[in-house]
N, C-alpha and C positions, 0 to 999 in steps of 0.2 A: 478614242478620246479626240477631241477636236484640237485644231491646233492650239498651243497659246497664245501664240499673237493675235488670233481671233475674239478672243478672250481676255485680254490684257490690252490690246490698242481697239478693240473696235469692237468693247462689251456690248452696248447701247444697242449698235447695229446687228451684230449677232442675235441677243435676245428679240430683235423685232423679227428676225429672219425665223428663229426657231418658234415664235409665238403664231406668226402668220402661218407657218409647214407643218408643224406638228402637233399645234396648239399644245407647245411646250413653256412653262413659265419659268424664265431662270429665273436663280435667286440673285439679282442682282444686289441687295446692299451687303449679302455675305462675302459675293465676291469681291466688288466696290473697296468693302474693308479690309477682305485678307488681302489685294491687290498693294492700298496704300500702305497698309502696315509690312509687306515687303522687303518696296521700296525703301522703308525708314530703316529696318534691321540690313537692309543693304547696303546700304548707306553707311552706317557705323560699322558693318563688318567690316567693310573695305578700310575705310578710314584705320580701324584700332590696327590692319594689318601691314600698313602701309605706316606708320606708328610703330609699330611693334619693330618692323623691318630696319625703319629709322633708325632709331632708338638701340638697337644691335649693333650695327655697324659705329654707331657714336661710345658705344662700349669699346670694340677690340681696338679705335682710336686712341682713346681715353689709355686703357691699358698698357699701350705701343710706349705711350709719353708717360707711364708709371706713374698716373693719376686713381685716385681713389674712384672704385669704381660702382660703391654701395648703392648710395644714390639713385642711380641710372637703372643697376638692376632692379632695385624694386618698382623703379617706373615700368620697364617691361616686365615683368611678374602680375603686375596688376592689369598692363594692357591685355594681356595674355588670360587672365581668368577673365575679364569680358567680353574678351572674342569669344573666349568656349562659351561662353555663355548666349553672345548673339549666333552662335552657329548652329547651337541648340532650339534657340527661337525662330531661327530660319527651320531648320529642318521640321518643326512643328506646324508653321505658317505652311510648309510644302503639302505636308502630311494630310492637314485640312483644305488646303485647294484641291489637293488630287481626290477627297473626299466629295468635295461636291463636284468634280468633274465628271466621276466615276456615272453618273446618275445620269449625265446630258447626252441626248442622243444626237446622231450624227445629221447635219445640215444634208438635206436633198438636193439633188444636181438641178440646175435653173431648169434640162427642160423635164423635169417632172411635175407632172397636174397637181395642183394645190389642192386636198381634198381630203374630206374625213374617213371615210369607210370605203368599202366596195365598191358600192354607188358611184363611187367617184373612178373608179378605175378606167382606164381606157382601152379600150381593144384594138389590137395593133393588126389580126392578121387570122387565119384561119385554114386549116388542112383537112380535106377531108369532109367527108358528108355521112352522119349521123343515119344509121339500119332506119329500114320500117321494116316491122316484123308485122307478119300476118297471123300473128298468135299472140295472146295475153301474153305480156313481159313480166319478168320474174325477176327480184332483184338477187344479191348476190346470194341475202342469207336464204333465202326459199331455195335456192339454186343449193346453196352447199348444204341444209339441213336434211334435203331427201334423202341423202346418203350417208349422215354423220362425216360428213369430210370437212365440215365448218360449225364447231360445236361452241358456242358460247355459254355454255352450263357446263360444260369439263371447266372453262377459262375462270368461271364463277368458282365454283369448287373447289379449283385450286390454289385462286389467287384474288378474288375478287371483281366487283366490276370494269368491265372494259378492259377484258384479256380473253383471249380467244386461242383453242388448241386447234389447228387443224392435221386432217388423214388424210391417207392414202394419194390419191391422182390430186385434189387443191394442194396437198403438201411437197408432190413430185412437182407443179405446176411454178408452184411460188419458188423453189428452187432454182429451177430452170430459167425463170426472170432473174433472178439477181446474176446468175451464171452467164446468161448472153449479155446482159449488163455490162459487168466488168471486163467478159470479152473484146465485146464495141469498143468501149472507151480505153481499154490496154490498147488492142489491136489498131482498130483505124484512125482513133484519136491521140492516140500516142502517149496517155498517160499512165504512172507510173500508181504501180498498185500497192497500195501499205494495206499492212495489218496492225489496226492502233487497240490502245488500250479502251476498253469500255468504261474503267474509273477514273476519272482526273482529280485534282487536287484543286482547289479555288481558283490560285492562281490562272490556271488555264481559262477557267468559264469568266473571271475577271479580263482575261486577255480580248477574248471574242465579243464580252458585250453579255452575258448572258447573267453574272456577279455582277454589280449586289440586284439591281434592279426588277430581276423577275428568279428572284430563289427559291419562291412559293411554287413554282412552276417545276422544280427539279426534286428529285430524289437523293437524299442525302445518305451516307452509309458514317455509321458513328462505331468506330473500335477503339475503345480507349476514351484518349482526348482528341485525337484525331480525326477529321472530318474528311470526308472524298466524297463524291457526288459520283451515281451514274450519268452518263453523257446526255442530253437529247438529241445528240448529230454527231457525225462524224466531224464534220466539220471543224471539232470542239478542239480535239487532238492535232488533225489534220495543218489545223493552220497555226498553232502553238509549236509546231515543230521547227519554224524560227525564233523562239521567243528569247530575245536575249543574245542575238545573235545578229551579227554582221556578214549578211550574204554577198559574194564575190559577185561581178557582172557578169561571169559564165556561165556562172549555174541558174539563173534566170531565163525565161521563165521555168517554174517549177510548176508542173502539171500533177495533181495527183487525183487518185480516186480510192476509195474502202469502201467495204459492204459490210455495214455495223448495224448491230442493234442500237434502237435510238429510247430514250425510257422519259415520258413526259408527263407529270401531274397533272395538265390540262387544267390547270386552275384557274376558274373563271368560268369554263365550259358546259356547266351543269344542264344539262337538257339539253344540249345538243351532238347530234352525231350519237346518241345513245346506241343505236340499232346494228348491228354488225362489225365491221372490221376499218371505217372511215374514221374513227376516232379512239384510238388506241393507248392504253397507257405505256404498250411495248410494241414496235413496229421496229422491219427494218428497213433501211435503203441505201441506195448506192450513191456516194455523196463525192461528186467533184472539189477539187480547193485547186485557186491557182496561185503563184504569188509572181509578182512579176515586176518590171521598171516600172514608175508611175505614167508614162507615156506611151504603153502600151493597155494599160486595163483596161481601155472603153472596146478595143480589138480584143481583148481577152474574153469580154462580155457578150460580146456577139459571137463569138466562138463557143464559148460555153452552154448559153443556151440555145446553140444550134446542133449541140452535141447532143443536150437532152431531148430536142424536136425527134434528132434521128431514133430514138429510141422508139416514141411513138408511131413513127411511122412507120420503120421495121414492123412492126407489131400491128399496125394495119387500124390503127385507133385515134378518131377523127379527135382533133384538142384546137386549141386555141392560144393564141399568146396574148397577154395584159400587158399593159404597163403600170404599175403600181401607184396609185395618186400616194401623197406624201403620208398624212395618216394610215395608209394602210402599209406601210414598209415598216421594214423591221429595225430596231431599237439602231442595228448598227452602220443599214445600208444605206450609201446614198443613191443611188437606184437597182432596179427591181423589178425582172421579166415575170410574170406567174405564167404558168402553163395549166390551162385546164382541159381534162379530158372528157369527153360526153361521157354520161350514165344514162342509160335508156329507162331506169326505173325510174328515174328523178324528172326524168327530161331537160336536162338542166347540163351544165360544166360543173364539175368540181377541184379543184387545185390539185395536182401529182408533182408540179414540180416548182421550185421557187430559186431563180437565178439571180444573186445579188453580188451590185460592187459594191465592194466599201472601202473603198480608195485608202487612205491612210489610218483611216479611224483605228482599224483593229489594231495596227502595226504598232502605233503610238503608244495603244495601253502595254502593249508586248513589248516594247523597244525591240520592234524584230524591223533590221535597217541592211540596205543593199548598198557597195561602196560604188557611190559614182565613179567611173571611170575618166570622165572628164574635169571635176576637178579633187578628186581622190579622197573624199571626204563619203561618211556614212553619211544616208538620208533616209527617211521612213520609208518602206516598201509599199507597194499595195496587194492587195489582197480580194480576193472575190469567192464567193461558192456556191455551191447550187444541186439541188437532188437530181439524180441522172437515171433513173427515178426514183421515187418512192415505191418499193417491192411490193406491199401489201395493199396501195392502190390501182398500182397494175394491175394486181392480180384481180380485186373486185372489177376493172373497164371490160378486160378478158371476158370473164367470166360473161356480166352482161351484152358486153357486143355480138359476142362470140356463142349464144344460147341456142339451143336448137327445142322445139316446139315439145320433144320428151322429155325434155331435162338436159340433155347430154349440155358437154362444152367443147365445139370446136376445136382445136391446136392451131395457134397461130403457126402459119407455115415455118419462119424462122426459130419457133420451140423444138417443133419435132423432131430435130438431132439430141436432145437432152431428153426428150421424153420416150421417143420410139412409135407414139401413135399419134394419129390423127385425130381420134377425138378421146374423150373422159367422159365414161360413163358407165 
């Protein structure tokens, strides 16, 4: 949620900023109106309380001097049923702002490229130089179908389009990624490993940004009256675990990582990524969250997605870093590394990893705040995340980088303590 003062002293400006970055339209006369109308029930709150207050103390007076004190009471009796009444219309008036706040996505950092789509993205950087094989390339599913080790007609069967079961060495393979995974990042990055829940409750996906705005995109589980959602990120939990909470200056920052299934409708997606294991409606990955003082996240940001580079490189697999032009960032980030790694079938980059700050926004909808030590007052935290990687896209880069002219699949050197061989096949 963006700040209020943003939104209260400098609506105008705001809405040009989000018009111009995200070609976002506030609703400016809704706000305009709940804004003035406020200020009016704020105005009479204070007033009837401040009255009410008066008015009391002119009682126990009154009484001292064994004066009649009827009168008076019913004047504070009546002050008193219209405060509850104006408190009631404030809290309405609140109810409805935070209603159309809930919707407004977060302002881009100035230096992010102004821009609609991909197109617009910038490329920052590059590792690595893209195989020439001397042999017809094969993409991932030609590669797992020889063997039934990547079955998208089990995935059909079981559950529908866009789930896929894999066997044997791709299932030992995809393993083994998420295990060096969490290793890295426990071990040489030093973060802390949870095991979170895979249902949340509204609350949480409202916290992150993912409520109300894109619900069509999420899987709902309905027991009862009762609503929960499966997750699409780890993230979802990860960074709700200050929600409501007032974090100390020492426990800052908090570094964490999980290896969660992530479950996403893809709604909107239809025809694309059909083919294989690149658009999934159940995938997993390895999902960094930091939380930290707000005068550290931009160092947190280049630390994190440098965490996810080592991943790749470990693993010996050429990518690329983006900077995300403004329309292509996410509902909550205000900026936004992507990482793409080559596919030799494509010839092309695809996205494995997406490292976002989002400076106060999430914290705001969460009331998750850190006590400044300097003047001893809570303040919004910030927050940032990012996939460390995506499992089931590693495992499709592997696979294709990693092909040998019979089928087989290499083992990237730093697998094969999880696996035991050198090659699958």
């Amino acid at each position: 949620m963006l700040d209020p003062a943003l939104l209260r002293g400098q609506l105008a400006d705001t809405a040009e900023r989000l018009k111009r970055s995200r070609d976002f339209d506030l609703d400016l006369p809704t706000l305009e109106q709940l804004e003035t109308e406020r200020k009016h029930i704020q105005t009479r709150t204070e007033e009837l309380r401040n009255l009410r207050n008066t008015r009391s103390k002119a009682i126990g007076i009154a009484k001292g001097k064994g004066e009649d004190v009827t009168a008076i009471m019913a004047e504070v009796a009546a002050f008193g049923d219209e405060l509850k009444a104006c408190e009631a219309r404030l809290e309405d008036n609140r109810a409805r702002w935070d209603a159309a706040c809930w919707r407004i996505p977060n302002l881009p950092d100035d230096s992010v490229p102004i821009g609609r789509d991909e197109r617009d993205n910038v490329e920052v950087q590059r590792w690595g130089e893209p195989r020439s094989f001397a042999f017809p390339v094969r993409d991932h599913v030609e590669l797992g179908a020889r063997h039934g080790w990547l079955d998208g007609d089990a995935g059909a069967l079981l559950s529908g389009a866009r789930f896929t079961v894999l066997r044997g060495g791709l299932a030992r393979l995809h393993r083994a990624l998420a295990q060096f995974m969490l290793d890295l990042h426990t071990g040489e990055h030093g973060c802390l490993e949870c095991n979170v829940p895979h249902i949340v409750n509204a609350d949480a996906l409202l916290g992150t940004g993912q409520l109300p705005k894109f619900e069509d995109d999420l899987f709902a589980l309905r027991v009862g009256e009762q609503t929960r959602y499966l997750i699409p990120t780890a993230e979802v939990p990860l960074t709700n675990l200050v929600r409501d909470r007032i974090v100390e200056d020492d426990a800052l920052p908090m570094r964490l990582v999980a290896h969660s299934l992530c479950f996403r409708a893809e709604a909107g997606s239809h025809g694309r990524d059909t083919r294989g294991m690149i658009r999934q409606h159940q995938f997993e990955k390895v999902e960094l969250v930091t939380l930290c003082r707000p005068a550290d996240s931009e160092a947190e940001h280049a630390r994190m997605t440098r965490n996810a580079e080592v991943v790749l490189e470990r693993l010996g697999l050429p990518y690329r870093r983006v900077l995300l032009c403004s329309g292509d960032m996410g509902f909550s980030a205000a900026r936004t590394y992507d990482l793409e790694v080559w596919l030799p079938s494509q010839n092309t980059w695809r996205e494995i990893s997406s490292v976002s700050n989002c400076r106060d926004f999430q914290a705001r909808r969460m009331q998750a705040r850190w006590r400044n030590p300097d003047t001893g007052k809570p303040e919004p935290l910030h927050s940032l995340n990012g996939s460390g990687v995506a499992v089931g896209r590693a495992l499709i880069a592997v696979m294709e980088n990693y092909q040998t002219a019979d089928g087989a699949i290499v083992v990237p050197e730093v697998l094969r303590p999880w696996l035991g061989v050198e090659r699958i096949e």
